[in-house]
N, C-alpha and C positions, 0 to 999 in steps of 0.2 A: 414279594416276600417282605414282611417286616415282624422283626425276631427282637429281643432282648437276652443275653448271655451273659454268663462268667467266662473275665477277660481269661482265668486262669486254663479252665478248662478248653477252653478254643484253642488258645496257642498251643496246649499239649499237643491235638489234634491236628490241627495246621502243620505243628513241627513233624509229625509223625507221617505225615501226605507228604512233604517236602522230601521225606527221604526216599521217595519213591518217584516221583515225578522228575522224567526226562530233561537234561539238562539241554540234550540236542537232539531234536527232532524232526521230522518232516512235516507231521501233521501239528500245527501249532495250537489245537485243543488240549494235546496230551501235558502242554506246560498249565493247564488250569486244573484247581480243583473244582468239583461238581456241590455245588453245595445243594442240599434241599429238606422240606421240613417234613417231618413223620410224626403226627399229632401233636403231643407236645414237648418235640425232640429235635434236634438239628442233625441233618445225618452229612456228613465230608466222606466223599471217595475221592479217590488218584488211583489213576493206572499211568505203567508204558507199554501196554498190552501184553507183555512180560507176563507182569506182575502188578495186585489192584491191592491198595487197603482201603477199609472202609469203617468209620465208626459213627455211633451215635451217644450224642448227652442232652441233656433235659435243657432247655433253652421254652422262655416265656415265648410263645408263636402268636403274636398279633395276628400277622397276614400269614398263610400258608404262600410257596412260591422253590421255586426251582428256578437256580442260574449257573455259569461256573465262571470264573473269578483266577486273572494269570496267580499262581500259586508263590512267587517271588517274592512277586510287590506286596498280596498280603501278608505272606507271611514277617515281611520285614517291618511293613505296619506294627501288626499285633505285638508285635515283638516289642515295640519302643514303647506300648500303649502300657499305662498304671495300672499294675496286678488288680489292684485295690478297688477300680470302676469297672462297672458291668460294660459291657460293648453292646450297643445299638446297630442292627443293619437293618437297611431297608434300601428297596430296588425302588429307582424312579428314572424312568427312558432309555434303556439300557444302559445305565450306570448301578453302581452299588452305592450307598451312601454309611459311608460307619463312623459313628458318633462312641464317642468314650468321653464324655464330661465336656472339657473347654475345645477338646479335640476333635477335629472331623475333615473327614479323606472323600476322594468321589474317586473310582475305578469304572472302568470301563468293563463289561460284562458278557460274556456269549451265551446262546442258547443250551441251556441243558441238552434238548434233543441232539447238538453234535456230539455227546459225550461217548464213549464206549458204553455200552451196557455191561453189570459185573456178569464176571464168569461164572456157571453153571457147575453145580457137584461132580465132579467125575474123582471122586477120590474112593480106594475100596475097601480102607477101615479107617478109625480114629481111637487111640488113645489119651485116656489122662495123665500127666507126667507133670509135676511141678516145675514150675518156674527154674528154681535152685536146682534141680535136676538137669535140666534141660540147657541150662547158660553154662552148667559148669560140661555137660558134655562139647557142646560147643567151641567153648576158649581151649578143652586140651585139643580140639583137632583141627580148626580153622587154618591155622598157621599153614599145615602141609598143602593146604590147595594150589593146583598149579598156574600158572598164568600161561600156558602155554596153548595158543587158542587152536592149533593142528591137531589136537588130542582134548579137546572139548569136553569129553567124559572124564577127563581128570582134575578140571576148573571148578567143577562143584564136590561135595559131599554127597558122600553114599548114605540116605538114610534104609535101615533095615531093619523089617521086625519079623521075629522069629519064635516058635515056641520053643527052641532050644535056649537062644541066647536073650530075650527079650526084644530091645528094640539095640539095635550100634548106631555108631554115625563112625565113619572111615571116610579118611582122606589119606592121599598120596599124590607127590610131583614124580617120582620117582629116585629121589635120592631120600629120601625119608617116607616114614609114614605112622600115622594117626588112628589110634581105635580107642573109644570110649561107649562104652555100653552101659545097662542098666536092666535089673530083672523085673518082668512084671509078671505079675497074678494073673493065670486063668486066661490067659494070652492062647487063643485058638488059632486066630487068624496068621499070616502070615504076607508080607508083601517088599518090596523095595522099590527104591528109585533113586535120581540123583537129582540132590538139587542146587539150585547154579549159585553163584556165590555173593551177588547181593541177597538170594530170596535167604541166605542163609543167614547175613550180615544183619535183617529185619527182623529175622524170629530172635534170634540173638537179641535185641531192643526189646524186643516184645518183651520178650522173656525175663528178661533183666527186671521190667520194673512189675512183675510179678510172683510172686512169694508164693500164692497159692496154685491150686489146678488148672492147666491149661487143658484145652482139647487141643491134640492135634491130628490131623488126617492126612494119611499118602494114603496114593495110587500109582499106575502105571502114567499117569496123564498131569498131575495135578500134586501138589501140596498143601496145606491148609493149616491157620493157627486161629484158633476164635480162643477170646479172653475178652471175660465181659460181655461190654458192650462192642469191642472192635474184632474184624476181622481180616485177615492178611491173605491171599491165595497167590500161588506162583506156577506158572508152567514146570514142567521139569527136563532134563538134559535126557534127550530121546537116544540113549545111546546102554551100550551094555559094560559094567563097571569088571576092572581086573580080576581077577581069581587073587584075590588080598588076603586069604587063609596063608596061602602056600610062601607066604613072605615073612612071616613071624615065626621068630629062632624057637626051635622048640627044645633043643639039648646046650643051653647056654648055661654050662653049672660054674661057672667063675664068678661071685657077684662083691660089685666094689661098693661102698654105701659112702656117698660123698656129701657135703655141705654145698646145698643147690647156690648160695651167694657168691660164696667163695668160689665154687668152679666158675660161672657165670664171670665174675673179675678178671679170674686167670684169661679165661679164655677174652673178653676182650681188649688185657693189655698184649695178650701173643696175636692179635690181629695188629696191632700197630705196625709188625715188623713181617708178615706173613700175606703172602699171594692176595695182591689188591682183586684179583680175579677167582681163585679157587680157594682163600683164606684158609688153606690145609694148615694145621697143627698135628703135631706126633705125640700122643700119650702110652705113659710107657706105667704100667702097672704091675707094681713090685708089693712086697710086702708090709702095707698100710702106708705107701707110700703112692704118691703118681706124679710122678714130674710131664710137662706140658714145653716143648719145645715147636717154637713156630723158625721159619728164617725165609728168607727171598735171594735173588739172584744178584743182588749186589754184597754180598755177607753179610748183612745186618742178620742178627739172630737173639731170640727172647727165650729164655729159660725158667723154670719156676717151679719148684717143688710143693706139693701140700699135701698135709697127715690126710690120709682116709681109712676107713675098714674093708681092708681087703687081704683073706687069707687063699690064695689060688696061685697058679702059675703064671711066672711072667709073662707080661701080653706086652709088646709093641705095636700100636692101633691107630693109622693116619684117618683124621674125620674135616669136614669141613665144619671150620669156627662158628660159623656165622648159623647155618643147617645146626649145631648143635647149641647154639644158644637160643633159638627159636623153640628147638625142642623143652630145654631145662624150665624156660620161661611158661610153657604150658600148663609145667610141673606144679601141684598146688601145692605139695607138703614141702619142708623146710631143708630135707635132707633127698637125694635121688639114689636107688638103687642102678647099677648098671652091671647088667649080666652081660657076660661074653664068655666065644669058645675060642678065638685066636686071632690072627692079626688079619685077615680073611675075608671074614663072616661077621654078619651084618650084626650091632650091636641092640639089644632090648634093654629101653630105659621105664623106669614104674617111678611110680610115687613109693611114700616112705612103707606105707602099710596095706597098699592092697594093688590089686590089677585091673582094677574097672577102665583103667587108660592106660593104652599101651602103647607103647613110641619106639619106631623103627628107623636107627639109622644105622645108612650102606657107609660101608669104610671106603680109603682113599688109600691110592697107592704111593706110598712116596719115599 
């Protein structure tokens, strides 16, 4: 193989294999990327049999040739190399050789043929959904995933598409949870799945540096994002997700409408002084009023009053600090609405002006 490149566009690439490629592994192919040419194109895959990305960009192809290359050492190459000079690679004895101007590296190189081959379509629809659509569903529900690896089907997001609802994505650990949806057009099909929490971490990247339409494809087996020229696929969590309807307040007519900053402050100066383990705080909702009282077992105790709109009956409401700053933080708009029916029953937080993301937190008894 001997190829000429934009340093710019490889490193993209490179960095984007990097995110995917096994830090610890058995098989020690999985720490290379597969490089190889497709006319007059450079095509980079990484798997961890997980999960593969793969893209292609326009690269001058001297030699055609297929290798793969530990994924570290280059990428940390590329990296120090000047945006500004084209990259030169070329394969001689099973080495790589990559020239950038004064600069030039020799790597050691394994056979393509160890490589995994990419995984096969099993996905059973695909939608278009913008970028901006799809990152900001994302950020409000990532947070609730669980780390809790004995319930495996609660480590990833639930993505769901629906002719009623469009497509969701929900998440839950079980003291919170997460729902962000989106309507689509002429939406027949119908499917879900769960998927695990780096494949979700990657579309979220994807996504991000993409403004315009993405495809994306579930099935019962499979996940998928193509953008462009690249493409991302993931296994998914072979398991069946909670009955997540039956957990969202549906008669919470109390609503307090608070300054997402200022709660977000209260609430981490009342952790200073509050359960280093269950960081429980007491909010107590009076009329356009909510004081915020945390304390621990030695009497240290933090107190804090702030104006809000709220015309309802007094609520007394113990939450975890930390569980509700995660929540607020997902929040995009500048102010949070917070409905509730008592000190009880599980609170529902919105954004300022709609419900496309819904956020579920369970109170604390204290």
């Amino acid at each position: 193989m001997h190829i000429k490149i934009s340093r710019t566009s490889l490193f993209q690439q490179i960095q984007r294999c990097q995110n995917i490629v096994e830090k610890r592994n058995t098989n020690p192919i999985l720490a290379n990327i597969l490089f190889e040419t497709k006319e007059q194109f450079l095509k980079l895959t990484a798997t961890d049999l997980q999960s593969t990305f793969s893209s292609q960009q326009e690269a001058e192809v001297i030699q055609a040739g297929a290798l793969t290359v530990e994924a570290k050492k280059i990428f940390e190459i590329i990296k120090e190399l000047n945006p500004e000079v084209p990259v030169e690679l070329k394969t001689d004895a099973g080495f790589l050789n990559i020239m950038s101007g004064s600069v030039k590296f020799r790597l050691a190189t394994k056979s393509a043929d160890e490589f995994p081959s990419e995984p096969s379509d099993e996905t059973d629809l695909s939608i278009n959904i913008s970028g901006t659509e799809l990152t900001r569903m994302i950020t409000s529900t990532a947070f609730a995933m669980s780390n809790d690896e004995t319930r495996k089907y609660l480590t990833g997001s639930l993505f769901e598409v629906s002719t009623e609802h469009g497509i969701r994505i929900v998440t839950t650990d079980g003291h919170r949870m997460a729902l962000s949806e989106l309507t689509l057009e002429n939406q027949q099909d119908t499917t879900e799945c769960i998927v695990p929490k780096k494949a979700v971490m990657e579309i979220k990247r994807l996504a991000d540096s993409c403004e315009d339409n993405i495809t994306l494809c579930l099935g019962k087996q499979q996940v998928r994002v193509e953008i462009d020229n690249q493409r991302f696929t993931s296994k998914v969590i072979d398991a069946k997700y909670p009955v997540y309807e039956d957990v969202i307040p549906k008669q919470n007519p109390y609503i307090a409408t608070v300054d997402k900053n200022q709660l977000d402050q209260a609430l981490r100066r009342s952790m200073v002084v509050a359960n280093d383990f269950t960081h429980d705080v007491k909010l107590s909702f009076s009329s356009d009023k909510l004081a915020i009282v945390a304390h621990n077992t030695e009497q240290e105790q933090a107190e804090e009053d702030m104006a809000i709109s709220y015309d309802g009956l007094d609520i007394e409401v113990g939450f975890n600090a930390k569980y509700m700053r995660d929540v607020i933080s997902a929040i995009q708009s500048s102010t949070v609405r917070i409905k509730l029916k008592d000190s009880l029953s599980p609170a529902l937080l919105l954004e300022a002006d709609h419900e496309r993301s819904r956020h579920v937190l369970m109170p604390m008894r204290i």
